[in-house]
C-alpha positions in Angstrom: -6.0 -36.6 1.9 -7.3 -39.2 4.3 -6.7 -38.8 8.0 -5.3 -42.3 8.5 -2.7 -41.6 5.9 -1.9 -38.0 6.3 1.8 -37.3 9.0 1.3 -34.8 11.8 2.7 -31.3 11.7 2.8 -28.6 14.6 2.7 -25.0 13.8 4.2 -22.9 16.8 4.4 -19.2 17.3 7.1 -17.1 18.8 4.6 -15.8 21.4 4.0 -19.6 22.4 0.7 -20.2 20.4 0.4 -23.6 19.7 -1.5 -25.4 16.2 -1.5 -28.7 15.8 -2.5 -30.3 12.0 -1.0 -32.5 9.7 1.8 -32.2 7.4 1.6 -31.4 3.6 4.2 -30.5 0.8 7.6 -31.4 2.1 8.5 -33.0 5.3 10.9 -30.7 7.9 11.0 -27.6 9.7 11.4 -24.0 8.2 11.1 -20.8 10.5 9.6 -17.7 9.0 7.6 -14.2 9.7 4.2 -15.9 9.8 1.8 -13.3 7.5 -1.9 -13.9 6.0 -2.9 -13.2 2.5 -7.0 -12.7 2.2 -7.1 -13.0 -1.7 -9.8 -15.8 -2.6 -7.6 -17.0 -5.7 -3.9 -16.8 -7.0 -2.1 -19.3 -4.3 0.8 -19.8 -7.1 1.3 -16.8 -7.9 1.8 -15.7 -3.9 4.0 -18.8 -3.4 5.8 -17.7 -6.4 6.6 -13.9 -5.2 9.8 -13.3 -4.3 8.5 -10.5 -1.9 7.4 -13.2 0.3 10.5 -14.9 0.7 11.5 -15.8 4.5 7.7 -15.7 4.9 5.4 -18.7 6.2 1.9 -17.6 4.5 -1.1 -18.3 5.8 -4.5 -18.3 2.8 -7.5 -17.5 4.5 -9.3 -19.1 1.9 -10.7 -21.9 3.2 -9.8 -24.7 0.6 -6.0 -24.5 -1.0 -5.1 -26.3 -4.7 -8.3 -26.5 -6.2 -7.2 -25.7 -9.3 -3.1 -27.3 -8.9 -0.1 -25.4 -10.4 0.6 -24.6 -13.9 4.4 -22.9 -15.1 2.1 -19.9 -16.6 1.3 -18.4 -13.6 4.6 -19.0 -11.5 6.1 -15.0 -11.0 9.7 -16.4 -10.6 11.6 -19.4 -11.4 10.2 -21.3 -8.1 8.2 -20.8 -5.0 10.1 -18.1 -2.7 7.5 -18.5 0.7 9.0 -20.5 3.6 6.0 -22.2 4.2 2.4 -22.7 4.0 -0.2 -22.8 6.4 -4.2 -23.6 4.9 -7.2 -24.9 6.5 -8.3 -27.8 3.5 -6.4 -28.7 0.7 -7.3 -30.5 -2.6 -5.1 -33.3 -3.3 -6.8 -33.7 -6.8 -7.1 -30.7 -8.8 -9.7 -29.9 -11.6 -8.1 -27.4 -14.2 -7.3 -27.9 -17.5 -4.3 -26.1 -17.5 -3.4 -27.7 -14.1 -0.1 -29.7 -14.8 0.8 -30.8 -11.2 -1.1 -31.0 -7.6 -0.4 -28.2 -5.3 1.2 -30.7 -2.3 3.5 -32.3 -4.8 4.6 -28.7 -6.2 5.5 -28.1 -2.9 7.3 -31.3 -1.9 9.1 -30.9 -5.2 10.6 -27.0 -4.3 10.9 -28.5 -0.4 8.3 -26.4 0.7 6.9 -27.3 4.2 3.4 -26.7 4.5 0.5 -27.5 7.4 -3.3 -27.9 6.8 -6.4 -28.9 9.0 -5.9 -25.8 11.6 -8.2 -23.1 12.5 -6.5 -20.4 9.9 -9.9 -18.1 11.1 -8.3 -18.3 14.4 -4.7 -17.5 14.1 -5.3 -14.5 11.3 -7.2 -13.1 14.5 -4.5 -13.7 16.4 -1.9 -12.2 14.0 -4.4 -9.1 13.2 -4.3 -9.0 17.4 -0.7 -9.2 18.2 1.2 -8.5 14.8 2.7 -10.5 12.2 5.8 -12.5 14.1 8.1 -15.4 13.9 6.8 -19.1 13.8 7.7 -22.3 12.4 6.0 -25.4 11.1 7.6 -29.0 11.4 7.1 -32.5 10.8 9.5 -33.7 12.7 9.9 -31.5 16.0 6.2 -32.3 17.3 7.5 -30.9 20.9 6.3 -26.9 21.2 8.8 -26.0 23.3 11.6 -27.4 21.4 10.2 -26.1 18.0 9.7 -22.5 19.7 14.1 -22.7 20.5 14.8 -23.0 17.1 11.9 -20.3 16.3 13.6 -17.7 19.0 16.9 -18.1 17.7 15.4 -17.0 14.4 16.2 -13.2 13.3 13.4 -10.6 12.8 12.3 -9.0 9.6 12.6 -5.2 11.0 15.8 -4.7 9.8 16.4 -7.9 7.4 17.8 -7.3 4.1 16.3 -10.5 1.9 17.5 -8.8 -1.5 20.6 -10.1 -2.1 18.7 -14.2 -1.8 16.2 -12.9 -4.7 18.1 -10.3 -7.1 19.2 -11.9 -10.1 22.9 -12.7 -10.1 23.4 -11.9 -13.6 22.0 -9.0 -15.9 19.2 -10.0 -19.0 16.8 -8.9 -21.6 13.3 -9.4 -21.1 10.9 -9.9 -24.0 7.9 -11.6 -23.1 4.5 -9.7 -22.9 1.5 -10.4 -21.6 -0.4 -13.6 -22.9 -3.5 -12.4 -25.1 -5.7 -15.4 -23.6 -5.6 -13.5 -20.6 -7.4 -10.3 -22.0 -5.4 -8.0 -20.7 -4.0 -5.7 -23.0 -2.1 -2.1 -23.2 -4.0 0.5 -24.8 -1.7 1.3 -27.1 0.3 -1.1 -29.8 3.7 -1.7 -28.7 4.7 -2.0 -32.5 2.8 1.8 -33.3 5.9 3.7 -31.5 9.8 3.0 -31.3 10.7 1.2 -28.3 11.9 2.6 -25.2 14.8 1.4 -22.8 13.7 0.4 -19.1 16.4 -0.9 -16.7 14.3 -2.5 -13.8 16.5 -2.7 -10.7 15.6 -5.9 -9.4 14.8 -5.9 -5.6 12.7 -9.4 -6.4 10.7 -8.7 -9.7 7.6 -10.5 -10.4 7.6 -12.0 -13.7 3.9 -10.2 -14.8 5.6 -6.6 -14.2 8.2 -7.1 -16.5 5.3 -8.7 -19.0 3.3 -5.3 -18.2 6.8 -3.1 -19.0 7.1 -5.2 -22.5 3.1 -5.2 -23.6 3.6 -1.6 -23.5 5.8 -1.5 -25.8 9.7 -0.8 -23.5 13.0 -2.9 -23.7 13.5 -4.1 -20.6 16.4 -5.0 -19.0 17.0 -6.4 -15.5 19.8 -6.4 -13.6 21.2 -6.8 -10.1 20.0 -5.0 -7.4 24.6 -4.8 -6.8 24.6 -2.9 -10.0 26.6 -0.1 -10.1 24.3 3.3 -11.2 27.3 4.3 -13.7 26.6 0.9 -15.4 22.9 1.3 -15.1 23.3 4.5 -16.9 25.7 3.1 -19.5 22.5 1.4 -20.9 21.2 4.6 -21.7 18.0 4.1 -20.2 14.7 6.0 -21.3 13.2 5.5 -18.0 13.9 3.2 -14.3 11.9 1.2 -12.8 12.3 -0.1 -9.4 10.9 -3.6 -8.3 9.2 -5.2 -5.6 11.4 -7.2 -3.1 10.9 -8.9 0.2 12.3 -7.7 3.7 12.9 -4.2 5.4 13.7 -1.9 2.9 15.6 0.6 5.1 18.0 -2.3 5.7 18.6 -2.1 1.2 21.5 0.8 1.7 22.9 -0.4 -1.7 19.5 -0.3 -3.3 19.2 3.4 -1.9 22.3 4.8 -2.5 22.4 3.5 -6.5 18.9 4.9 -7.0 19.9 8.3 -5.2 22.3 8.7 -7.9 20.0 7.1 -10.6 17.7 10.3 -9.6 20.5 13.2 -10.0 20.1 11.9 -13.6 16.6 12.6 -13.8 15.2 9.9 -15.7 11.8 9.0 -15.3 12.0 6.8 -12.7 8.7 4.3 -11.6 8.8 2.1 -8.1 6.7 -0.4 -7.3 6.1 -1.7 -3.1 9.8 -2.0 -2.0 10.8 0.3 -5.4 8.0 2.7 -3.7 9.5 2.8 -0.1 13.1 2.2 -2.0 12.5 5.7 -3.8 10.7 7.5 -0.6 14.1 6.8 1.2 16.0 8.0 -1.4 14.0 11.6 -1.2 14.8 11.4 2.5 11.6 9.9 4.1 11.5 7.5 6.4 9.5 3.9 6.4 8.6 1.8 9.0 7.1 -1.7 9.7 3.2 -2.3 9.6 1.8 -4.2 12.4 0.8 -7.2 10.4 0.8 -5.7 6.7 -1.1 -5.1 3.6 -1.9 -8.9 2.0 -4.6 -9.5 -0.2 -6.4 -8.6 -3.5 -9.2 -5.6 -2.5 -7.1 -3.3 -0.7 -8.9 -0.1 -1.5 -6.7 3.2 -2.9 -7.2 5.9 -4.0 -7.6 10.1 -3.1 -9.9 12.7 -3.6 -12.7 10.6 -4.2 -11.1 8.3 -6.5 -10.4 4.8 -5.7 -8.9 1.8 -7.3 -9.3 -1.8 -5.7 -5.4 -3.1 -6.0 -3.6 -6.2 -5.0 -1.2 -5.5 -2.2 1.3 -7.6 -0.7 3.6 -5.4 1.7 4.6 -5.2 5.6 6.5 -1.6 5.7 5.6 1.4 4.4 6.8 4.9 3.8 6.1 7.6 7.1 4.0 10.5 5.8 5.3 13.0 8.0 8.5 12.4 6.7 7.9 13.2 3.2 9.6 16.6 2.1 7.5 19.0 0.7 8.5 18.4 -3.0 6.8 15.3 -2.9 3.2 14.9 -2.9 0.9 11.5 -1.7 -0.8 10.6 -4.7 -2.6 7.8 -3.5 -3.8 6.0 0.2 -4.6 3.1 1.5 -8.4 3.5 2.6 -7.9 1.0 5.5 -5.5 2.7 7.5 -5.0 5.5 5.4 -1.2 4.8 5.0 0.7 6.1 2.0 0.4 4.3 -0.7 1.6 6.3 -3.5 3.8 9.5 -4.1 5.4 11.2 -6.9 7.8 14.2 -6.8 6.3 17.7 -8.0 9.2 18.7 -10.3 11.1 16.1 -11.3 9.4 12.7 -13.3 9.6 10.6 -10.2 6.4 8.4 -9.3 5.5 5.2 -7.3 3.1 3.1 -5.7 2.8 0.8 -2.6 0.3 -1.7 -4.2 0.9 -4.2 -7.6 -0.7 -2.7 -10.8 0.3 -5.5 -12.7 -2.0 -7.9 -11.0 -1.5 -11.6 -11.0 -2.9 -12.3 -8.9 -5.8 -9.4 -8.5 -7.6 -6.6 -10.0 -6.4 -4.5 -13.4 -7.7 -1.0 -11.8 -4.6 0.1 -11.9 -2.4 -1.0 -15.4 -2.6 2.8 -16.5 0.5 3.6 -14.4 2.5 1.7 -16.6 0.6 3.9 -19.4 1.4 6.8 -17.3 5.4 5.6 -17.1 5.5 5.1 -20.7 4.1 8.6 -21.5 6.2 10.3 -19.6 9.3 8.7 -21.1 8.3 9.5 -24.3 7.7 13.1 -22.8 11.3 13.4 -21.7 12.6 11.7 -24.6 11.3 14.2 -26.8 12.7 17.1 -24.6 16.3 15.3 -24.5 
């Protein structure tokens, strides 16, 4: 976008840092827990995430939109960030399955967004100090004004953002995985009678749920309010609990229905807030990252195995408050946080990072094989 035609924006921190740019997307003010993703592709599928919601996100990618916005690759019904902060954007895409420009998705969902500031700059800054509070606005171009409605904004330690993502009502999910995108399960869902999942949704992404299908499950999602005797009414083969935005000690509902999903004992599978969701149901504690775990080559692995995974997270669970029936299965190799566990006796398993993908690397699809095998293992022995 031209200069001369483009509206100033003002991006303001809560510690008083100060970015001045110009305005794309929507016009307005939003407040948010400004973050950085480092992932070089896969902008709609962030925006799109409904673990980012009450987040502003900042690509470190230098050039946002290149290739626009499609409805394949959306991971819930509309973008869930609070805003979006880029150094460049294209304002004409070149994709052919590009339907709409990046800018005017965002102005369409009222999505306020800022471009043309030093993003190099402020992830050092976040790295520095910590993820925090900031807002972006078109039309409060005073810093200290902006920074008053910032303050009186509340912090994610201890925010429960569930209840704005969960689905308010309970369906069947039956789309799999598109086979243009070469990505397939290794075995045939049609070779083996269908198992029953019941995902729990904290804020599920759309590609999980395609994941759970390709390999063969019925899935059905409902709210993360459900009652666990109604959960269990479904006769489920197996659990799974989803990914969701905001501090997951603060989910007491989500914990206290999937204690009493695990005195059933069904294979149950969590995935970055179902991972810290299930470690706080075993009695471990989580706690909040200094600026978090956002990007697509976040290494994991143990005992000289690693897998490069997509990650998109800002608590996670405390090792030394794990009991000693459950084991770490997997770290991060950064900071050598935990990043997955699994209990020793019972069929209880999860990970911090996103082994569906979307955007990111496939290293990890087998733990949905793994799921899937060891619902059929306890289906056999039931």
């Amino acid at each position: 976008m031209p200069i001369a035609e483009a509206k100033p924006a003002l991006l303001v921190l809560i510690d008083g840092t100060v970015y001045r740019g110009w305005a794309f997307g929507a016009q307005g003010t939003t407040v948010g827990e400004v973050v950085f993703n480092t992932g070089m592709t896969g902008y709609q599928e962030v925006l799109t995430d409904p673990s980012y919601c009450g987040q502003i996100v900042t690509f470190t990618y230098p050039e946002l939109g290149n290739t626009g916005v499609n409805p394949e690759d959306e991971e819930s019904a509309h973008p869930q960030v609070k805003g979006v902060i880029a150094r460049n954007i294209t304002q004409r895409p070149s994709n052919w399955r590009s339907t709409q420009s990046l800018s005017d998705y965002l102005a369409q969902h009222n999505i306020v967004g800022i471009y043309g500031i030093d993003t190099r700059a402020l992830t050092r800054q976040l790295r520095s100090v910590g993820a925090m509070n900031g807002g972006i606005s078109t039309e409060i171009l005073d810093p200290e004004t902006l920074l008053q409605r910032i303050e009186a904004a509340p912090s994610m330690a201890g925010l429960n953002l569930v209840k704005e993502v969960t689905t308010a009502h309970p369906y069947e999910w039956s789309e799999v995985t598109p086979a243009a995108w070469e990505f397939g399960p290794v075995e045939s869902p049609a070779s083996t009678a269908p198992l029953t999942v019941v995902a729990l949704d904290f804020g599920v992404k759309r590609n999980i749920l395609r994941r759970l299908a390709s390999y063969g499950c019925r899935v059905i999602v409902v709210p993360a309010s459900t009652p666990p005797e109604e959960i269990l009414a479904y006769n489920p083969d197996g659990i799974f609990l989803s990914n969701g935005p905001g501090d997951p000690a603060a989910v007491q509902e989500g914990i206290s229905t999937t204690q009493a999903l695990l005195a059933a004992q069904k294979p149950t599978f969590g995935i970055c807030m179902g991972h810290q969701i299930l470690g706080l149901s075993l009695g471990a504690d989580t706690f909040k990252l200094k600026f978090g775990h956002r990007g697509l080559n976040q290494p994991a692995g143990l005992k000289q195995q690693v897998e490069i995974t997509s990650q998109n997270h800002g608590f996670a669970v405390t090792e030394e408050s794990l009991g000693a029936d459950v084991e770490i299965t997997h770290l991060n190799l950064n900071d050598r946080t935990v990043a997955g566990l699994r209990h020793k006796t019972l069929p209880f398993f999860s990970v911090q990072y996103h082994p569906e993908a979307s955007p990111g690397p496939h290293d990890a699809d087998y733990l949905f094989e793994n799921f899937v095998r060891l619902m059929r293992e306890y289906k056999q022995v039931a």
